[in-house]
N, C-alpha and C positions, 0 to 999 in steps of 0.2 A: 372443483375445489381440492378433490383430493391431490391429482397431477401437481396441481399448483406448491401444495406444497410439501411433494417430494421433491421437486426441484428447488423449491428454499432452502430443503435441507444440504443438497448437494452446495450450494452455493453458500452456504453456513462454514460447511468444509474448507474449498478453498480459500475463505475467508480466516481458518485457524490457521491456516498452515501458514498463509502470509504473515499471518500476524505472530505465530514463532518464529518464524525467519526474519524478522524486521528485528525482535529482542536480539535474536543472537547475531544477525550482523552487527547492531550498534554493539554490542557487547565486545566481539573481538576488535573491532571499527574502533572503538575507545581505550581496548587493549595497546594495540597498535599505534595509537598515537599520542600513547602517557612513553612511551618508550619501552615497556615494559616488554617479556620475553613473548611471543610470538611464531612458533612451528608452522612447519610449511603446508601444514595441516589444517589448522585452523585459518590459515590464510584461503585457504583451494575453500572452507567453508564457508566462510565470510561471500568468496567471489561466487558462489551458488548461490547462496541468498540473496546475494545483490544482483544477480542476472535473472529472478523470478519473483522476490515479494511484490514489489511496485505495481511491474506488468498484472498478476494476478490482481492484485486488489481492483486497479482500474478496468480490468475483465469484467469481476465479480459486479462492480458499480454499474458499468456499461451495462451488464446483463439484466440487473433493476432495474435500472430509465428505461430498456427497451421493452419493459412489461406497459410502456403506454404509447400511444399511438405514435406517430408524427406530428409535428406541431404542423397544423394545416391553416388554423386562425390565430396571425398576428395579435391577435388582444386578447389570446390568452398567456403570452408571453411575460407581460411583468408581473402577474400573480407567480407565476413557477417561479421565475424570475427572481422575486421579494422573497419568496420564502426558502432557497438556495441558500442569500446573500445570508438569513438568518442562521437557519441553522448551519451551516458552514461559517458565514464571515463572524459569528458570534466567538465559536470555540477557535480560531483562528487568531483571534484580538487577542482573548482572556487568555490561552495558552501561550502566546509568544509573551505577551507579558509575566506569566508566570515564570516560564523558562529565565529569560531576562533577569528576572529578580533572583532566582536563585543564582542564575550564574556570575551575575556581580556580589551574592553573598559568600561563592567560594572560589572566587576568582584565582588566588591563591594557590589551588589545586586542581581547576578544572581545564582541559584541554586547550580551549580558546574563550574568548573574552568576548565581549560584544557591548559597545555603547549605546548609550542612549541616542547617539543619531540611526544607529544601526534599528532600533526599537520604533522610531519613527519612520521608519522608511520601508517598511512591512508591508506595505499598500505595492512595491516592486519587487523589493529584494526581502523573500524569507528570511525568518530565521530556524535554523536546526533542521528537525524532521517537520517543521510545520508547513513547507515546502510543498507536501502532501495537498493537505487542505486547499493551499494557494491554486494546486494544479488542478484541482475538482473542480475551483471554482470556476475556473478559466472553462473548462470543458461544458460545463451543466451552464453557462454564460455562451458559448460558442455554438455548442451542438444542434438545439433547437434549431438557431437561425440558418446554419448549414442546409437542415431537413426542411426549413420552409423554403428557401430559397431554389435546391437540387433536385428535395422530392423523390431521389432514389436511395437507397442505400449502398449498392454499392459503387456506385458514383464516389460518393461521398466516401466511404471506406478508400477505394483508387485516390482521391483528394488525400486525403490524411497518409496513407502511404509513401506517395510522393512527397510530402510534406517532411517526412520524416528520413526519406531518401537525400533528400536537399541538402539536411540540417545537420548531415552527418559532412558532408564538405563545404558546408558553410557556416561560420560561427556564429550564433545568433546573437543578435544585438542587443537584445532586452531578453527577462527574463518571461515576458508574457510570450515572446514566440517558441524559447527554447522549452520552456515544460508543457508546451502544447504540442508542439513537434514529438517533442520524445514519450508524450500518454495516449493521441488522442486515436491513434491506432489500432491500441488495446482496449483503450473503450469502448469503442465503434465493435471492434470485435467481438463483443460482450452484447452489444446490443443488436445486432443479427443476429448473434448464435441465439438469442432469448424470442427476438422476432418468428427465426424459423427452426425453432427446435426441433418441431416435430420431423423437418425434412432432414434435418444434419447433425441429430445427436450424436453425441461422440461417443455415447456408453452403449451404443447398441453395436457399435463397432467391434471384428473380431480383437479376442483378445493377444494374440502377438501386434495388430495395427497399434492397440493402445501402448503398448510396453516399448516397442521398437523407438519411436518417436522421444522417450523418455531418455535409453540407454544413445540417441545417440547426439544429441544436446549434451548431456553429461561428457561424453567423449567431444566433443567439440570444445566444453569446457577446457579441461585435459589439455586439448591441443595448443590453447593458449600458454600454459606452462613451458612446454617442450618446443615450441616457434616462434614465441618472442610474439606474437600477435599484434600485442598493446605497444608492440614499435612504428604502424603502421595506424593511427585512429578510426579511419576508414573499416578498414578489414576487423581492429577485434569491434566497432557500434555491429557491424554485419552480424558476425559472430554472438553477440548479444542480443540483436533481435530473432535470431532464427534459434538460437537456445530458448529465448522466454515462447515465443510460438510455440514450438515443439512441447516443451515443460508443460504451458497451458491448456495444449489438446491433450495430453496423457493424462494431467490430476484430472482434469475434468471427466476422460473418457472413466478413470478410475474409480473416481468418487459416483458418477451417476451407476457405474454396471455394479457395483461393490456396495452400493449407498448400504443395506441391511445386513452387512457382515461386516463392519467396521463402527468401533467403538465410537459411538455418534455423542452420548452422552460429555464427554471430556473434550470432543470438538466442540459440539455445540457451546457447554460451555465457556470453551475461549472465544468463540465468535460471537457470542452474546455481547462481552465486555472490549471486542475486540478495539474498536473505536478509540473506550477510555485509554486500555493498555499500549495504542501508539502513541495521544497524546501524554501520556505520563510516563512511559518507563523510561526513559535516557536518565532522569532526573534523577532514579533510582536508581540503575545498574550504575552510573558513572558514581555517586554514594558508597555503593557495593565495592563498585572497584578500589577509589580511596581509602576506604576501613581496612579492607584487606591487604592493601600495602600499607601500610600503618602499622600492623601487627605484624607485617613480615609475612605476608604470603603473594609472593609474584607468579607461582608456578602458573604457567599458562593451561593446564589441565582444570587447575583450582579455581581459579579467578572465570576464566570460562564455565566451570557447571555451575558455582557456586553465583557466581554472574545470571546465568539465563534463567536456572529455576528461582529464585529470591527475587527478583526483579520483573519474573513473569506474575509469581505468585503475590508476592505486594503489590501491584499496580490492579490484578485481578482481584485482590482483597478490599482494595480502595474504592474501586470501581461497585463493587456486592454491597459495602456498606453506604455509599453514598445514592444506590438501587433502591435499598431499602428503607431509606428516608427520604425518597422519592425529588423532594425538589430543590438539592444539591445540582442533581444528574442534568439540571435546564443548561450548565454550565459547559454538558455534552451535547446533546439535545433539548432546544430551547422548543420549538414547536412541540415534539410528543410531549414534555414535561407541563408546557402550559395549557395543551388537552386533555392532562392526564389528573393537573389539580384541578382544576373546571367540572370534571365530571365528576370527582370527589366532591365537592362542595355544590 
């Protein structure tokens, strides 16, 4: 029990860190496409986050599922099954429609627009960051049947690899193949490394292997700038998968060897709330952004800090107070909330 959960806690970690990097890509992400002033800075940041939050998150998730066996009896499949659909497909519905409503109430000023057929059509085609959720669902729907069917894992892991090899010279036709293709990798990755921890920690690894791996992702990044990379779509997807790999075994080798000298309490935290704060913050930083041009503040420095910390801290704030009155939060989580009033009463 103890093991157990000190590796929660590592996986708490990488679960904050994605989820600041998600604020502050949509922050500059949103910068950049009101027009406003944007340095080549913030840009190389934005593309950091965007080549790491994702992959981590569906690491960290991968690494959960694999804390349970193989699906080896078909008819336990539609209980998992039903209760995915809920707690995923619930916050999924109620978010896009929240989004939806606010964005037709500031249409006026918000990036992009999106109609009501767009609003119905959520079941293919996401809306926003809710794209998220959509691709969880597809995988926690997919993966089981994978493992019942292969029975190995790394079969299955080569399966999804190549999948995701294909997909990078072939454009996908719907979006149930392209965000399975492009997650289901890092998943799986997640859920090995949880399967066989013991044999393939990454934090018991020396400490130049874990740092090496970090510095030279970063430099690949880099390299994108200075070779045009993104002229070639092929080479920079490569480039973006071998950066989030690399990125993935270093936080992780990081956070497990360092887990007790690193400020755990302010991780922890954000990874608490981390869930509410992706489903809610665009709503608030794109807010953030608006007010602030309004009064005359474009500087990209400004709008940027002023952006990531207000926008982390209100959605964090929303998230505490609707914790604390306990069954708001079903709107996040519909299953824990409705075992959690059950046991109250």
């Amino acid at each position: 029990m103890t093991e157990l959960k000190k590796r929660e806690n590592w996986v708490d970690y990488l679960k904050a860190v994605a989820c600041m990097s998600v604020v502050m890509f949509h922050v500059i992400y949103g910068l950049q496409n009101a027009g406003l002033q944007c340095s080549p800075f913030f840009l190389m940041i934005k593309r950091i986050c965007g080549t790491f939050q994702i992959p981590i998150f569906m690491f960290a998730s991968g690494y959960l599922y694999g804390k349970g066996s193989m699906l080896e009896d078909i008819h336990k499949y539609p209980k998992f099954l039903f209760r995915k659909l809920i707690n995923l497909g619930v916050p999924y519905v109620i978010f896009s429609g929240v989004y939806y409503g606010v964005n037709v109430s500031m249409s006026h000023s918000v990036n992009f627009t999106y109609t009501i057929s767009d609003l119905l059509h959520i079941y293919d085609t996401p809306l926003a960051q809710y794209w998220y959720l959509f691709a969880l669902l597809l995988l926690f729907i997919a993966v089981p049947l994978f493992e019942w069917v292969f029975a190995n894992e790394w079969l299955i892991l080569s399966v999804f690899l190549a999948w995701k090899v294909i997909n990078m010279f072939w454009i996908s036709k719907t979006n149930y193949d392209y965000y399975f293709a492009q997650y289901a990798m890092y998943f799986y990755m997640g859920t090995i490394y949880s399967r066989h921890h013991e044999e393939i920690a990454f934090g018991k690894q020396k400490q130049r292997s874990i740092y090496l791996p970090w510095v030279l992702s970063l430099c690949l990044l880099f390299s994108i700038e200075f070779y045009n990379w993104e002229e070639s779509m092929q080479a920079y997807a490569l480039i973006e998968v071998l950066c989030a790999c690399l990125g993935i075994y270093s936080l992780v080798g990081v956070f497990e060897r360092y887990e007790t000298k690193i400020g755990r309490k302010w991780l922890q935290a954000i990874a608490k709330y981390s869930f509410p704060i992706y489903l809610l913050h665009t709503i608030f930083t794109a807010a953030i952004r608006i007010a602030l041009k309004k009064v005359g503040i474009v500087w990209d420095v400004a709008q940027v800090s002023v952006g990531f910390v207000l926008g982390l801290a209100i959605t964090w704030g929303i998230a505490w107070v609707m914790d604390q009155l306990r069954f708001p939060m079903i709107a996040f989580y519909p299953e824990k909330t409705i075992k959690q009033w059950r046991n109250k009463n």
